[in-house]
C-alpha positions in Angstrom: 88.3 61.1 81.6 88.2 62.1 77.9 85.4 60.4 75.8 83.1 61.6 73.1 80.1 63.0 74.7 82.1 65.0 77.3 83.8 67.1 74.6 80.6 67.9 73.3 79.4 69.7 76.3 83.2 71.1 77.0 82.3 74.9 76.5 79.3 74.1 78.6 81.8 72.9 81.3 84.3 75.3 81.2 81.5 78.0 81.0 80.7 77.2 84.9 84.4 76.4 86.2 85.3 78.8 89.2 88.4 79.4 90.6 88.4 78.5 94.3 88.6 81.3 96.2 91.8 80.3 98.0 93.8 80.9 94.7 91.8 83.6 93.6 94.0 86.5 92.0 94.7 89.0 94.4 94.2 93.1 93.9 98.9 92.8 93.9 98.8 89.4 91.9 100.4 89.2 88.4 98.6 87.8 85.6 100.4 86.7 82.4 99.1 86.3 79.0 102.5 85.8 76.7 105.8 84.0 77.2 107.3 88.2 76.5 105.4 89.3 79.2 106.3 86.2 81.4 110.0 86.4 80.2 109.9 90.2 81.2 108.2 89.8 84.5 111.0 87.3 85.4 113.8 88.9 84.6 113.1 92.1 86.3 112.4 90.2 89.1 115.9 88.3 88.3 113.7 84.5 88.6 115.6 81.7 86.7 114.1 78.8 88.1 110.3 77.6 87.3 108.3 75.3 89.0 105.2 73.9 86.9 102.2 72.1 88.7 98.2 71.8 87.2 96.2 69.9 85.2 96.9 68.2 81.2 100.8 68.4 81.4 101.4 67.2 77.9 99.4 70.1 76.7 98.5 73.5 78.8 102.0 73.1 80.7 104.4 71.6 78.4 103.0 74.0 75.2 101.2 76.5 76.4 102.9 80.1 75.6 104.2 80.5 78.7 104.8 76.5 79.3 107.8 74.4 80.0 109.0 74.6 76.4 108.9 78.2 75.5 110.1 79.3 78.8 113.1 76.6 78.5 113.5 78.2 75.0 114.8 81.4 76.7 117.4 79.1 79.1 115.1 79.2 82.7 115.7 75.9 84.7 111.7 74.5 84.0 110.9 71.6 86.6 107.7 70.0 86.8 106.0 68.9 90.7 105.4 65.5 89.6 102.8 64.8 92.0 100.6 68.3 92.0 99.9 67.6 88.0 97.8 65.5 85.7 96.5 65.0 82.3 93.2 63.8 81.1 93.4 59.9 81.1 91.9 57.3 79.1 89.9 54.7 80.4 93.0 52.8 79.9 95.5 54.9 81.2 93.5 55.8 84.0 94.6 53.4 86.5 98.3 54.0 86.3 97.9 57.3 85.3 100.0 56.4 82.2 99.3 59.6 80.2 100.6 61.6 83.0 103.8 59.2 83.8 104.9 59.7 79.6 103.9 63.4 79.9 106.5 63.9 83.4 109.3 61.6 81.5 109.3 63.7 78.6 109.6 66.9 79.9 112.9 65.2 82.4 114.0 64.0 78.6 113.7 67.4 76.7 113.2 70.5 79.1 113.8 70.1 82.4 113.6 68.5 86.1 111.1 67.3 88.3 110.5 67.2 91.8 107.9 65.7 94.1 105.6 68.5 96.3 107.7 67.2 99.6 111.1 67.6 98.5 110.1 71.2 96.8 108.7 72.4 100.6 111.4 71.2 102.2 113.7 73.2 100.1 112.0 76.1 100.3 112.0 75.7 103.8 115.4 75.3 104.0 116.5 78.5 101.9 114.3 80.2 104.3 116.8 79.7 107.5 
């Protein structure tokens, strides 16, 4: 949860944040670093649909350059896994996850869909047959 004294030590914090080895980038992986290079990726790869899941949804996801909103920008179907993504939360927005719930509806509003983990797997499941 956000509060004063935990932004202070924030680059502290992020200083010591690993990535779990399970989703480590691997030596064929892709990274991206601009919503060109994202755009470019996708295209030769002829994606048009995006699914978004992670952590502070009305910021990193939704804005970021390679986020909901610029990708929408250049016409991709953007959906976001409702229940594989957060935000930081108040200590009162914390127990209903309010930030998170007004962060979900606005990106269904302006830019896109949403989709819970289940329904996403058993699509993908599906399209597999």
């Amino acid at each position: 949860m956000y509060h004063l004294d935990w932004s202070n030590l924030q680059i502290e914090t992020y200083s010591q944040i690993q990535i779990p080895q399970i989703v480590q980038p691997q030596d064929r992986d892709l990274l991206v670093y601009s919503k060109e290079q994202f755009h470019r990726l996708l295209t030769q790869h002829n994606i048009r649909v995006l699914f978004y899941m992670g952590f502070e949804t009305d910021e990193c996801i939704t804005h970021s350059d390679y986020g909901i909103i610029n990708m929408h920008s250049y016409g991709y179907k953007t959906n976001i896994v409702r229940d594989c993504t957060t935000t930081y939360e108040s200590a009162e927005t914390i127990e209903g996850l309010w930030r998170t719930k007004v962060a979900i509806e606005q990106i269904e509003k302006r830019w896109g869909y949403s989709i819970n983990a289940y329904d996403l797997l058993r699509g993908i499941k599906s399209s597999d047959r």
